[in-house]
Residue, then its C-alpha position, 0 to 999 in steps of 0.5 A: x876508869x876516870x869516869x867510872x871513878x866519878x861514879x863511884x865518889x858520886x855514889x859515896x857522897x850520896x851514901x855519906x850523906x843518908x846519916x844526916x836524913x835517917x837523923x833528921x827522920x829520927x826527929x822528926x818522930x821524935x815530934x810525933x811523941x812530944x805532941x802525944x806526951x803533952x796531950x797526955x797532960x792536956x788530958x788529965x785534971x789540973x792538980x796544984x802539986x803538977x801546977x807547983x811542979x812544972x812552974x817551978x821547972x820552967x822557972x829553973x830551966x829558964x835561969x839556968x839557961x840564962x847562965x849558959x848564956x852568960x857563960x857563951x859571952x863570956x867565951x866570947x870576950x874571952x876569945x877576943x882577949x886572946x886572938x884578937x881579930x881572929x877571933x870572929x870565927x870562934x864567936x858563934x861557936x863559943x856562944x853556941x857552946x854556952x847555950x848548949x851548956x845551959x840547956x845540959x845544966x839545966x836538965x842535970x840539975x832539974x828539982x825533984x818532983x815533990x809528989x808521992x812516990x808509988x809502992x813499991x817503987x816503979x821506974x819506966x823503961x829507957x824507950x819509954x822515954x826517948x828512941x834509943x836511935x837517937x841515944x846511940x847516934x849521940x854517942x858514936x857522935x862523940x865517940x867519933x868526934x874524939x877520934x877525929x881530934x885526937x888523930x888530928x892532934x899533931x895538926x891541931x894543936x895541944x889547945x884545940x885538940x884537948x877543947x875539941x876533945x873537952x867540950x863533947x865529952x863534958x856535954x855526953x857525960x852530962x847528957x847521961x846523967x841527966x838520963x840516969x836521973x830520969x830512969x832511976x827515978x820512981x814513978x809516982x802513985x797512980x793519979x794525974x800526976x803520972x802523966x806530968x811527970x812522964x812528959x817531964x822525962x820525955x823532955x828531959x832526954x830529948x833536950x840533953x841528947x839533942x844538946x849532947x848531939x850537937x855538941x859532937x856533930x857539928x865539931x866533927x864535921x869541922x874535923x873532917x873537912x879539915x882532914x880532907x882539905x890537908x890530906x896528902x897530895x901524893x895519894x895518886x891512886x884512884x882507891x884512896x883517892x876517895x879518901x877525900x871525898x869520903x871526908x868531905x861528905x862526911x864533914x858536909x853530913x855531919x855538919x847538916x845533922x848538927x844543924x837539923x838536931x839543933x832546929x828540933x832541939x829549940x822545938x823542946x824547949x818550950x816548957x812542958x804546960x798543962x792548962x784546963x784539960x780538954x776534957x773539962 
């Protein structure tokens, strides 16, 4: 029995894990359709009003993630001024919170396009835009990043539980938003700038989800392995026994996925650029 035990906690960790490589490979496409919506830019004529539109998006994209920035150190010093040297294991996670918050700000509050809307009114689809497996993904994240904290409440504390709470939650809502705004939006006349402004909502949706993503992730691989390591010792049998292990290997699949969404998210953050086109 003991070792077909082990074979069984063997095979739930395998299996636990698999969320964090179907993740990575819903990214990975994710890529594949970021190369093809900037070469649709390449491909089209240069026109001034998309010239004037993407240079005024990189400029607002990088001042307002410059202000997530601040907001991190901020958290920092902060941090400091209230654990002292305790503190030091809250830094990165304070400034990656920050950032994060930037890149959400940024595509929540993007200007609008100034080029001339079509008539009637015309709005794309949300698959257009971004798979609807990484959108879902992002949400169980958060939902069960909130479940994690608040069953952990009475351990965790009041503080930690509602920023543990806070934080995922703030970064989801704004990450809808940002996705209302680009599904809601009309498309614009047929010409050139169709192309941009595509592209443009394609970046839009990846960044917050991606963002929105590893706000939720990497708190609820924290959460669980902190639940299996204060599990209770009296649980004997050899069922709830992999009860622990079923908690490690999701806090470990987790905190993979946080990290492999938070290596493509700064693939998206190079704004989108259109240059002379290829076929000039």
């Amino acid at each position: 029995m003991c070792e077909v035990g082990r074979l069984i906690a063997v095979v739930l960790f395998i299996a636990l894990m698999a969320p964090a490589a179907l993740l990575a490979r819903g990214w990975s496409h994710a890529s594949a359709r970021r190369g093809a919506a900037a070469a649709g830019v390449e491909f089209v004529p240069v026109t001034p009003s998309a010239t004037a539109h993407l240079d005024r998006q990189a400029a607002h994209g990088r001042r307002v993630r410059r202000l997530g920035l601040l907001v991190g150190v901020a958290a920092v010093v902060t941090t400091v001024v209230l654990f002292a040297e305790a503190s030091v294991f809250l830094w990165v996670p304070a400034l990656a919170a920050g950032l994060l918050a930037g890149v959400l700000l940024a595509e929540v509050t993007r200007p609008r396009a100034r080029w001339a809307l079509g008539s009637p009114a015309r709005r794309p689809r949300r698959s257009e835009q971004v798979s609807l497996w990484l959108l879902w993904t992002m949400r169980a994240a958060v939902a069960g990043e909130v479940l994690a904290a608040l069953l952990l409440a009475d351990d965790l504390g009041r503080a930690i539980t509602v920023t543990a709470v806070g934080v995922p939650v703030g970064g989801w809502l704004l990450a809808e938003l940002a996705l209302a705004r680009v599904l809601w939006r009309p498309l614009p006349a047929e010409g050139a700038d169709v192309p941009v402004d595509e592209a443009q909502r394609t970046w839009t949706a990846h960044l917050v989800i991606g963002a929105a993503s590893v706000l939720a992730l990497l708190p609820l691989g924290a959460l669980l392995l902190r639940a299996a390591i204060d599990i209770d010792d009296r649980v004997a049998s050899a069922g709830a026994g992999l009860v622990p292990v079923a908690l490690v290997a999701g806090g470990f699949s987790a905190l993979i996925a946080g990290i492999l969404v938070a290596g493509f998210l700064l693939t998206w953050l190079r704004p989108v650029r259109q240059t002379t086109p290829a076929l000039a």
